[in-house]
C-alpha positions as CSV (number, residue, x, y, z in Angstrom):
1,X,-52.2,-43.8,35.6
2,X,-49.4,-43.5,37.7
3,X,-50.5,-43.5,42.0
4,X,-48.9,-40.9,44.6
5,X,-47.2,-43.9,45.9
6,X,-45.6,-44.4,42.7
7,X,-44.6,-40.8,42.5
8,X,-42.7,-40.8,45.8
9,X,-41.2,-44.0,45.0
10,X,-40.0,-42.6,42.1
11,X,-38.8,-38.9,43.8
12,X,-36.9,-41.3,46.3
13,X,-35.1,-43.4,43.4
14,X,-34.1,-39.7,41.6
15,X,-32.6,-38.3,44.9
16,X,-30.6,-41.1,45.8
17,X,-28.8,-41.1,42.2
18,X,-28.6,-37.4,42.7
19,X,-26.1,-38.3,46.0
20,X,-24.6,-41.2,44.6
21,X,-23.3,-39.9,41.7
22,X,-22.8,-36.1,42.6
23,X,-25.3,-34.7,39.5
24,X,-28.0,-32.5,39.8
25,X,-29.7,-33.4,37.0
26,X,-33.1,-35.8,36.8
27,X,-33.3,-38.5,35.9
28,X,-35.3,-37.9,32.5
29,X,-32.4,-35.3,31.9
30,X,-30.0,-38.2,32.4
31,X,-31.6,-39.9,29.3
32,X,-31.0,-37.1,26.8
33,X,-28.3,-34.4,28.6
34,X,-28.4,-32.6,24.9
35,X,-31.6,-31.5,25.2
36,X,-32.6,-28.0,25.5
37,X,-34.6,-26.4,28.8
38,X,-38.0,-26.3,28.9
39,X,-40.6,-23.6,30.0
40,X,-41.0,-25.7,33.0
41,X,-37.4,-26.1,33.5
42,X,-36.5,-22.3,33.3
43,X,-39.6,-21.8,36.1
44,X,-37.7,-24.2,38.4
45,X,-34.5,-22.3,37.7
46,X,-32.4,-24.9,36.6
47,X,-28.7,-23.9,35.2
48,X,-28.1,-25.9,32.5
49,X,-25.5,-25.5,29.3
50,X,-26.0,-27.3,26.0
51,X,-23.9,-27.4,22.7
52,X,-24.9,-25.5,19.3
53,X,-23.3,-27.7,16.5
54,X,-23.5,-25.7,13.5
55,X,-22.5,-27.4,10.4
56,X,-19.1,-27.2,10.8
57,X,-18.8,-30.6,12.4
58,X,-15.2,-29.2,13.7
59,X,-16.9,-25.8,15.1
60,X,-18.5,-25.7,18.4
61,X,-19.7,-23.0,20.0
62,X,-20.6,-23.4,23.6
63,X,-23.7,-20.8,24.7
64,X,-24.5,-21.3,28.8
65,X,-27.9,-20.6,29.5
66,X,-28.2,-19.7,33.3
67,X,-31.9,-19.0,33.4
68,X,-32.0,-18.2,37.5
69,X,-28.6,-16.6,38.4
70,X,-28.9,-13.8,40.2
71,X,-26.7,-10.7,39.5
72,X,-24.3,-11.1,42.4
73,X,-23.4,-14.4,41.8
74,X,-22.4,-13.7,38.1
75,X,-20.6,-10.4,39.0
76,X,-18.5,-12.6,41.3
77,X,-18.0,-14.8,38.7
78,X,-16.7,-12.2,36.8
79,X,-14.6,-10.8,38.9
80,X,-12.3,-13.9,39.4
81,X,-11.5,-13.4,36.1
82,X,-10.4,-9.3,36.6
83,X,-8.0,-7.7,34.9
84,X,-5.6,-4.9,35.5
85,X,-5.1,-2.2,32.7
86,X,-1.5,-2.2,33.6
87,X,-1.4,-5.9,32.4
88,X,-3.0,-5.0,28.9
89,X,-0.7,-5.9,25.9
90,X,-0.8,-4.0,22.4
91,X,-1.9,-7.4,21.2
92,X,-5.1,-7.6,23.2
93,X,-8.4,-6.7,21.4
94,X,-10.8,-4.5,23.4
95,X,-14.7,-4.8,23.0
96,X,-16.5,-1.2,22.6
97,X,-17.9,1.2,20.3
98,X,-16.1,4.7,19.3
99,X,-12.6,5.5,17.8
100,X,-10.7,5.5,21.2
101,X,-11.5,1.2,21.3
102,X,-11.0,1.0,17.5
103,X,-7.4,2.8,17.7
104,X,-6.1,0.6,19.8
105,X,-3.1,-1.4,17.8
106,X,-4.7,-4.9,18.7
107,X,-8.3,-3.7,17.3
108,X,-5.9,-2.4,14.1
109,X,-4.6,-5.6,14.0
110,X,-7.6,-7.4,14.5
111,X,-9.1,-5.6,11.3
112,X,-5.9,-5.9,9.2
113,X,-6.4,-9.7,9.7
114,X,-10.5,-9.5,8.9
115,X,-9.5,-8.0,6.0
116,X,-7.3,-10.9,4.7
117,X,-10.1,-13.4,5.2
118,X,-12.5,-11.0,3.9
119,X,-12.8,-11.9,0.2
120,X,-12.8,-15.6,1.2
121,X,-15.6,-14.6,3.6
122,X,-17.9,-13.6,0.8
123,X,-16.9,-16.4,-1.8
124,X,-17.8,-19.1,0.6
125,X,-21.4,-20.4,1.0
126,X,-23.0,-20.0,4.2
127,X,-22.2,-23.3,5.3
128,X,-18.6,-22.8,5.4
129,X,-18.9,-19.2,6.4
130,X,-18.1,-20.1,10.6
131,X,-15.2,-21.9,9.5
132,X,-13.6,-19.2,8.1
133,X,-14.7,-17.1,11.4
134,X,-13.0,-19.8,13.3
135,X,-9.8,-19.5,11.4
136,X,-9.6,-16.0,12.2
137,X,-9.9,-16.1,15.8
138,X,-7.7,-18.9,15.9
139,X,-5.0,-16.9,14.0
140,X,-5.6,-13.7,16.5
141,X,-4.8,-16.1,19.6
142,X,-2.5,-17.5,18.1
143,X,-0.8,-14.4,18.0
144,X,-1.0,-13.7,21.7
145,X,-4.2,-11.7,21.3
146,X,-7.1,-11.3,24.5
147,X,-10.1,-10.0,24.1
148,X,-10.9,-7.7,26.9
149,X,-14.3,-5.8,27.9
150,X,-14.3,-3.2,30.5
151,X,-15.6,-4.5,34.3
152,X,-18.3,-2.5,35.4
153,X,-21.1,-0.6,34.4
154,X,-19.5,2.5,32.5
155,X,-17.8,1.0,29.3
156,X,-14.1,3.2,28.5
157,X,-11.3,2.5,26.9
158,X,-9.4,4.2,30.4
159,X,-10.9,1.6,32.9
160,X,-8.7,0.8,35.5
161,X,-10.5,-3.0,35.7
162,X,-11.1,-5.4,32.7
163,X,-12.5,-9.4,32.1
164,X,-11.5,-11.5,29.7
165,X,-15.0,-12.2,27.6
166,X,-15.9,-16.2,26.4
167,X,-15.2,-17.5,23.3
168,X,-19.5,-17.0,22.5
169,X,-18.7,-13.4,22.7
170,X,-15.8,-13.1,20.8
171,X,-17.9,-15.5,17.8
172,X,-20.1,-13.2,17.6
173,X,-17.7,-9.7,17.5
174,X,-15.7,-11.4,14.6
175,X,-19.1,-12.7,12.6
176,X,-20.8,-8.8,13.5
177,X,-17.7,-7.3,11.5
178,X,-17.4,-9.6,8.5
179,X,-21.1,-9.3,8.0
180,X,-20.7,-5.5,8.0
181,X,-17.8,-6.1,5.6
182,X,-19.9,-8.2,3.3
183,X,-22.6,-5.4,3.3
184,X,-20.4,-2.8,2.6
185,X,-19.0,-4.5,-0.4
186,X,-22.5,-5.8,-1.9
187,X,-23.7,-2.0,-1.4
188,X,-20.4,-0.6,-3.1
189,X,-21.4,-3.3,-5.8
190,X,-24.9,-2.5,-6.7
191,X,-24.1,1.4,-6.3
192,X,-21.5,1.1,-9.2
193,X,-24.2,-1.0,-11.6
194,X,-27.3,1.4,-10.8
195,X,-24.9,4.4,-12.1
196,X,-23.2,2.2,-15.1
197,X,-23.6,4.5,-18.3
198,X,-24.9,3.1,-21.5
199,X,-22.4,1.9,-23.7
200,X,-22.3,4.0,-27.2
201,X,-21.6,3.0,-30.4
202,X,-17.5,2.9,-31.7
203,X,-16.8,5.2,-34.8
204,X,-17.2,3.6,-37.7
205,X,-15.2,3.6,-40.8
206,X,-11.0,4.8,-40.4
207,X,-11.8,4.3,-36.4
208,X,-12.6,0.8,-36.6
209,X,-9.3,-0.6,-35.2
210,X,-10.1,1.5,-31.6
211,X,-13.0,-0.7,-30.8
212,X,-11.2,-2.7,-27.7
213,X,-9.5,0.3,-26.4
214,X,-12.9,2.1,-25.9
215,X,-14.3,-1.0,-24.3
216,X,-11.6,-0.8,-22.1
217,X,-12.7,2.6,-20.9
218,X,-16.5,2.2,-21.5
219,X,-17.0,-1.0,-19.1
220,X,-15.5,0.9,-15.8
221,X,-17.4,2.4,-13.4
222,X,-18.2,5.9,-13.7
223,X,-16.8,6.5,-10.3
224,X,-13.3,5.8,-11.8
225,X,-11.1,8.6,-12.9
226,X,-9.7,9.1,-16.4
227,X,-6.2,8.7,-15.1
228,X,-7.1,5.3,-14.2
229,X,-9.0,4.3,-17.3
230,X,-5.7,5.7,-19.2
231,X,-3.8,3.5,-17.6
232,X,-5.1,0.6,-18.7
233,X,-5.4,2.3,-21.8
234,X,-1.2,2.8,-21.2
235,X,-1.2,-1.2,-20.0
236,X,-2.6,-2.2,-23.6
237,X,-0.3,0.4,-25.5
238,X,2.7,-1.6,-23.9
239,X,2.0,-4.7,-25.5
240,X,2.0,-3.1,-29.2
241,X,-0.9,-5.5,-29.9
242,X,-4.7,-4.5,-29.4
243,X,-7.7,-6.8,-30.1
244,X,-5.5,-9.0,-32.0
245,X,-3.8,-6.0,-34.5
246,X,0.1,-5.7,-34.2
247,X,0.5,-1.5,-34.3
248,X,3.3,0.5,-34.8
249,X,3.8,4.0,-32.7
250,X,2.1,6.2,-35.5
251,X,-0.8,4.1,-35.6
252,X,-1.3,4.2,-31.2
253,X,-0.9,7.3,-30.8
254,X,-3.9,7.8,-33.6
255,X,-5.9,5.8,-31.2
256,X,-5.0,7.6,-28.3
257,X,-6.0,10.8,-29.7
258,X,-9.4,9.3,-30.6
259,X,-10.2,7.7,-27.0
260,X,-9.4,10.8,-25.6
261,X,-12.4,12.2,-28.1
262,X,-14.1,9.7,-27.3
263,X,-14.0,10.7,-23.0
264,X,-14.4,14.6,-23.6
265,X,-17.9,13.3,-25.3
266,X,-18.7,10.8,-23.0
267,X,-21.5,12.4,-20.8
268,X,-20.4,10.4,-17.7
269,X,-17.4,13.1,-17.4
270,X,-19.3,15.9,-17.4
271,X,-22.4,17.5,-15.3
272,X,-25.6,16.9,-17.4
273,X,-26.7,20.6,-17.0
274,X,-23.3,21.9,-18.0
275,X,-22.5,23.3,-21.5
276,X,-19.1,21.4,-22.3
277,X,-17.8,25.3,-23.3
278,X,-17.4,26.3,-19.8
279,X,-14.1,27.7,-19.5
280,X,-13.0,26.2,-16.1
281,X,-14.1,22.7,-17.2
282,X,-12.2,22.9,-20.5
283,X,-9.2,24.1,-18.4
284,X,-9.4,21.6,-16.3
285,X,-9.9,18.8,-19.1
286,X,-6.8,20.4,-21.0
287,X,-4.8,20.2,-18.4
288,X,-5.5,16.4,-17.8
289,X,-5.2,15.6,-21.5
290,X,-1.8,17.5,-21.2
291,X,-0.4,15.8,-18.5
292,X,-1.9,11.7,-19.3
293,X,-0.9,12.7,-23.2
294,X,2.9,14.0,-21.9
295,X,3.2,10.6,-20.1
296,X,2.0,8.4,-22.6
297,X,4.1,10.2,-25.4
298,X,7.0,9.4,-23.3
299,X,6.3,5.9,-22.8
300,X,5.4,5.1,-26.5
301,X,8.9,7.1,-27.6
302,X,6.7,9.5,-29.9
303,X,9.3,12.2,-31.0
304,X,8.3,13.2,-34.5
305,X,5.2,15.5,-35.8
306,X,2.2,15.4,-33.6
307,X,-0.9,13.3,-34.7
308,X,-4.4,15.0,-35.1
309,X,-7.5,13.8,-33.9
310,X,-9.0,11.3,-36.2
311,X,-12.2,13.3,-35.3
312,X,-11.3,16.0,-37.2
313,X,-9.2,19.3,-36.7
314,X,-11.9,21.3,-35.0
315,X,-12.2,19.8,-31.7
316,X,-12.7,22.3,-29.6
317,X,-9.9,20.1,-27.2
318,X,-7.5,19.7,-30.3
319,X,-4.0,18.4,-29.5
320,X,-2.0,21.1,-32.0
321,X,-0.6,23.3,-28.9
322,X,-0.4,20.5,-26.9
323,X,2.1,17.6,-28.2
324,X,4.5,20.7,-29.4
325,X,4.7,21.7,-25.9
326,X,4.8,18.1,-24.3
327,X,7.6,17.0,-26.9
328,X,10.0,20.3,-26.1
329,X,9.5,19.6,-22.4
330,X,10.5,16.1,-22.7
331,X,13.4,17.5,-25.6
332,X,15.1,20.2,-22.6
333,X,15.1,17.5,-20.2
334,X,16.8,15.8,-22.6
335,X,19.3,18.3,-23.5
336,X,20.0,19.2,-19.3
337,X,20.8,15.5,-19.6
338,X,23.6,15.7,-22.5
339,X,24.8,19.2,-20.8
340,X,25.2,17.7,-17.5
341,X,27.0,14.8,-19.1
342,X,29.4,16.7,-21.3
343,X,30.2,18.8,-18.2
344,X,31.2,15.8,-16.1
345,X,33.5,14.4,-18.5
346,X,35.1,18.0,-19.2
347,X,35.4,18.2,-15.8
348,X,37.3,14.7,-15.5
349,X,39.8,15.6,-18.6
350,X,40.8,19.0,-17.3
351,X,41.3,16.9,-13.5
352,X,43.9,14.2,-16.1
353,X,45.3,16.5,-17.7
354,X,46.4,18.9,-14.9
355,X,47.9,15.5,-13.3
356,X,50.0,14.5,-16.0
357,X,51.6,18.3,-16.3
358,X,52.5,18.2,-12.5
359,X,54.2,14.4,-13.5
360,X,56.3,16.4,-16.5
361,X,57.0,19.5,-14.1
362,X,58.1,17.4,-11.0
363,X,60.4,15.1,-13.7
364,X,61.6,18.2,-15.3
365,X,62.8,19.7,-11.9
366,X,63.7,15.9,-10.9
367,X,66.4,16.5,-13.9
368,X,67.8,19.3,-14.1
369,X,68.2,18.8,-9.6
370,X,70.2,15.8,-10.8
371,X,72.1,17.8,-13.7
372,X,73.3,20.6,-11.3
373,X,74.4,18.2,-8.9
374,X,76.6,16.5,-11.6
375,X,77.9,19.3,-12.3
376,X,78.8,20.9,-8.9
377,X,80.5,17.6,-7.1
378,X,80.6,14.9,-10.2
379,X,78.6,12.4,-8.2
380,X,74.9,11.7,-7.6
381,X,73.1,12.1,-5.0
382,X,73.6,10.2,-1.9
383,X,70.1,10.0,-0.6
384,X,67.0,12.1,-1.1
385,X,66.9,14.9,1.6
386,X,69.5,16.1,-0.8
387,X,67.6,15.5,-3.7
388,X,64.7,17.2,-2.5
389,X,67.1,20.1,-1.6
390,X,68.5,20.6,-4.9
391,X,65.1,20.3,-6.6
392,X,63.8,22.8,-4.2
393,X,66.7,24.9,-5.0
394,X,65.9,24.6,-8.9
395,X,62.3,25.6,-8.3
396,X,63.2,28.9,-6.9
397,X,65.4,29.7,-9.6
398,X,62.9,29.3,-11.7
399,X,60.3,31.2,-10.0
400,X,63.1,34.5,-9.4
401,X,63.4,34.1,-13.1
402,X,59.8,34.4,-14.3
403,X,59.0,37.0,-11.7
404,X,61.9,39.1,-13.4
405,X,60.8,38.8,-16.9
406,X,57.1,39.4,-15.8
407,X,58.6,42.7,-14.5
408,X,60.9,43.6,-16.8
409,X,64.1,42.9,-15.5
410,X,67.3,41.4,-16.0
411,X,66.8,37.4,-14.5
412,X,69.8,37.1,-12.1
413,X,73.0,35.0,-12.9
414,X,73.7,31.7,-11.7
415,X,76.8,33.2,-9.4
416,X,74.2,35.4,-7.7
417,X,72.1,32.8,-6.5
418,X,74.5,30.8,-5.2
């Protein structure tokens, strides 16, 4: 039991240390300066700041605990650290709720480069979870990016005055939204599964052969559309080879046609309290097997006689007035094609051929110019302003002579024209 002599002694000893060496700590605090504040330490009001080492040995996240600072000293704190809106940058990040903080083109940026990490985000365990948080706001400052709250007590997007928040705050903005990623996508997840449909049973007998491409259809979601399960459907067709069988083009569009019986009966594509005669709803599936059969006839190069359904002729969604219509739709576009072809090189042998009868006109002219000159002075001619002359001279002739015989009269003589 210590004595009130003691005590002071020992007050004495912890004040001198205190001005020797500048601290205000105690000395027990001296012995272990990780340690966190106590109830009787936060009573005192003693400012103090330890280190959270999460598992991450790399990571550290500093968190200052001032348990006795009073609002004006951390407002002037604060305000060392102001910020004019005129020195914001599109790269800067700014804390808040509503659309007018999240339109900002550094919050889109911000949430294009979440979403890159996101996936790797929900792959990794827990441990390794802040690393990848740390990798993401290294890669965001890296880019020139602040994050900025407003200053004051009304929080907008317009404030004149901003801070610059601490690296604690900005931890905890990026963890907030990749938890709220991670949520969304488990909820997306287990909202799919709770409305996956039963599988059914593949046609037996002549249908055998179709069993992988109804998988195919029958393990998406019901959410999906029937464009997008027919596209994969399309995907498999290109490859000629399905669940290990080599088919030819007769044989897959057979299988189309019976995976498109297959959907109409599928109750996952139609309301449960909905008669599957309704007119609009068998419009609306014509039109659909119209346009995904169209496309996948063209792909597959099916020209000849159109298939039936392998479930029989009767189908109330039969294919007999559809393929003829899908095949002459694909045959005129076809045929504009050839037209337009056989116009264009028409077009280009009329162009050659009026070229090479102004070549045999000008050298007939070219001739008989130098023939007439021969015959006039007995010499040719000197240069070819004289040339041009005499051919000029031929041409009319020949035009007064047509022009006469067109009319009916007698073409004038040689001595006339000259």
């Amino acid at each position: 039991m210590t004595s009130p002599k003691q005590c002071s002694s020992r007050k004495k000893d912890n004040e001198s240390d205190e001005d020797e060496d500048g601290d205000s700590r105690s000395g027990s605090d001296n012995d272990n300066d990780e340690k966190k504040p106590s109830a009787r330490d936060f009573r005192k009001g003693d400012n103090k700041t330890h280190v959270v080492e999460p598992s991450d040995p790399d990571l550290h996240v500093i968190c200052s605990e001032n348990t006795a600072v009073s609002g004006a000293k951390k407002q002037s704190s604060e305000s060392s650290r102001i910020i004019p809106s005129s020195s914001r940058t599109p790269r800067d990040i700014l804390c808040g709720r509503g659309m007018p903080f999240q339109s900002y083109p550094g919050n889109i940026a911000m949430h294009e480069v979440v979403n890159q990490h996101k996936d790797e985000y929900i792959a990794s365990r827990r441990s390794d979870k802040p690393r990848v948080i740390k990798n993401i706001i290294l890669q965001l400052k890296d880019s020139g990016a602040r994050f900025l709250k407003p200053y004051g007590e009304f929080q907008s997007n317009e404030s004149d005055r901003w801070v610059e928040v601490d690296d604690q705050y900005v931890y905890d903005k990026i963890s907030h939204v990749m938890r709220h990623r991670q949520r969304a996508a488990r909820g997306a997840i287990a909202a799919a599964a709770s409305r996956q449909p039963d599988v059914k049973e593949a046609p037996s007998s002549s249908t055998s052969f179709a069993v992988p491409a109804v998988a195919l259809l029958q393990e998406r979601s019901p959410s999906s559309s029937i464009s997008t399960g027919l596209q994969d459907l399309r995907n498999a067709f290109s490859c000629g080879n399905i669940g290990g069988i080599s088919l030819d083009s007769t044989v897959l569009g057979q299988l189309h046609n019976s995976i498109l019986a297959q959907i109409l009966q599928d109750r996952t594509f139609a309301r449960p309290n909905t008669s599957p005669g309704v007119a609009d709803q068998q419009a609306m599936l014509q039109a659909l097997i119209q346009s995904e059969r169209a496309s996948l006839l063209s792909e597959l190069g099916l020209t000849s006689q159109p298939v039936s359904l392998l479930r029989g002729q009767n189908h109330p969604f039969g294919n007999q007035q559809l393929l003829p219509s899908a095949l002459g739709l694909q045959q005129q576009r076809q045929h504009q094609v050839q037209q337009q072809a056989l116009i264009e090189e028409a077009l280009v042998a009329h162009l050659q051929q009026q070229q090479l009868q102004r070549e045999i006109q000008n050298q007939r002219l070219f001739t008989a110019a130098a023939g007439l000159q021969s015959a006039t002075s007995g010499q040719q001619p000197q240069n070819s302003t004289m040339l041009e002359a005499l051919m000029a001279e031929e041409l009319r002739r020949q035009l007064l002579m047509r022009l006469a015989q067109n009319q009916g009269l007698q073409p004038p003589s040689e001595s006339k024209n000259k």
